[in-house]
N, C-alpha and C positions, 0 to 999 in steps of 0.2 A: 133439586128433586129428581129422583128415577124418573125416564120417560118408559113409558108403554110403546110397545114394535112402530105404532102411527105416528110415532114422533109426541105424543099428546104426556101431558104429566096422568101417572096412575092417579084415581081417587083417592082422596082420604077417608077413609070409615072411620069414625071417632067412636069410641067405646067406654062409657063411661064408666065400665067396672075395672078399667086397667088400673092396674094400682100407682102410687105415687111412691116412689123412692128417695129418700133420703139418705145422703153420704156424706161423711164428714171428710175420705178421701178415699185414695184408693191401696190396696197392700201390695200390689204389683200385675204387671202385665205377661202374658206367654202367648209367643207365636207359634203356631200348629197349621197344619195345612193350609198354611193362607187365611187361618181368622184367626185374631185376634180377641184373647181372652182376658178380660177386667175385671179383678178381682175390687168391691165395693166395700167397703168398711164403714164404721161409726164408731163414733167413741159410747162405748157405757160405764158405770162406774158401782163399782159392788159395794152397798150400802151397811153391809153386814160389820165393818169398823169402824172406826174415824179416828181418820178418815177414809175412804174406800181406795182400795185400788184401781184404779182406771183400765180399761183393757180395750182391745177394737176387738168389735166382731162382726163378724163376712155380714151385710145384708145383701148382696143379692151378687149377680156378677152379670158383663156385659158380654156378650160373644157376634161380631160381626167383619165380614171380610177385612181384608187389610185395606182394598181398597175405600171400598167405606168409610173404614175409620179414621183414613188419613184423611177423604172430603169431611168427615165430619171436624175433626181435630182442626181444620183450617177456617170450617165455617164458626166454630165456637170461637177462636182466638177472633175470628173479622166481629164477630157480632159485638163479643167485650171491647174490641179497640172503638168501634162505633160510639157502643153507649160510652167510653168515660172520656170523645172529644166530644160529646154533647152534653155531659152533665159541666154544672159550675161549679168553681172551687168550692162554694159554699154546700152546694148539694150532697156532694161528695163525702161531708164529714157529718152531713144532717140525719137525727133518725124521728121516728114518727113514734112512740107510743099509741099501742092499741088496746 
């Protein structure tokens, strides 16, 4: 987490009208003055034959320092290595119907 000039971590404001995004990947990255741009993708699928053709398209894009992105990029990879030596073999393959 960013610290504030006293050494102390900034607050979190939680904002409950922030939206949620969903990706199914990404279409590519570009470095520009030091930030780093994330182009966000989803698959949709054009209903209009059958069957449709599939196509991605842009939902949203990320843009933040490079340095950033490399702490974030390292804390994403530690979080997932975390979670899958805590899950069990069995977990792993299990899904839940809702």
């Amino acid at each position: 987490m960013e610290k504030a000039p006293e050494g102390k971590p900034f607050p979190l404001i939680e904002d409950p009208s922030a939206p949620d995004i969903y990706a199914d990947g990404v279409a590519g990255w570009f470095l520009l003055n030091g930030n780093l741009r994330i182009t966000l993708v989803s698959t949709r699928v054009n209903h209009i034959s059958n069957p449709g053709p599939a196509s991605h398209a842009v939902v949203g894009r990320l843009i933040m320092s490079e340095v950033q992105a490399e702490i974030m990029a390292r804390g994403i990879i530690d979080f997932i290595e975390k979670q899958r030596a805590t899950q069990s073999p069995s977990s792993q393959s299990s899904f839940t119907v809702q």
